[in-house]
N, C-alpha and C positions, 0 to 999 in steps of 0.2 A: 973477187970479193964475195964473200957470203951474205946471207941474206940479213941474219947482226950486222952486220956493217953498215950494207944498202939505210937500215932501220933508223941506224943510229943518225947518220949523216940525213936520213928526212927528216927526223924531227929535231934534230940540232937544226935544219933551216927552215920546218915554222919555228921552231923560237926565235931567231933571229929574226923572219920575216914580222911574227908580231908585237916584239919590240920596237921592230925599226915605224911599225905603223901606230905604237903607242906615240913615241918622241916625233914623228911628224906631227900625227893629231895635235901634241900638247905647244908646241910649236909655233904651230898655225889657226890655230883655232882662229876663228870669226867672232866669237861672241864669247862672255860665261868667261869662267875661271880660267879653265881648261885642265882640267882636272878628268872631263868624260866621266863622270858621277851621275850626271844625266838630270841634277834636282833644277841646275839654271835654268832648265829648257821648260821646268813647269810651269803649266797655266795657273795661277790662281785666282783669277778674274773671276770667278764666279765666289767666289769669298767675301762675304762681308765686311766690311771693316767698322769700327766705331768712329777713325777719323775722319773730319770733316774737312 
């Protein structure tokens, strides 16, 4: 095999690998959408609110 080949077949399996680690995340998620957008995970406790 040449070294295009070797090339081709690594990054054909990160893709795979970081697909397959998108649909676990989304999956299994603990908390939040799961989405992995990252905004569920914000603090806003230092925010004021007007509600009482």
């Amino acid at each position: 095999m040449d070294t295009q080949t070797i090339l081709v077949f690594a990054i054909f399996a990160l893709a795979v690998f970081y697909v397959s680690r998108l649909v676990y995340r989304s999956i299994f998620a603990k908390k939040g959408c799961a989405s992995n957008c990252g905004k569920c995970s914000a603090d806003f406790s230092h925010i004021p609110t007007d509600k009482k």
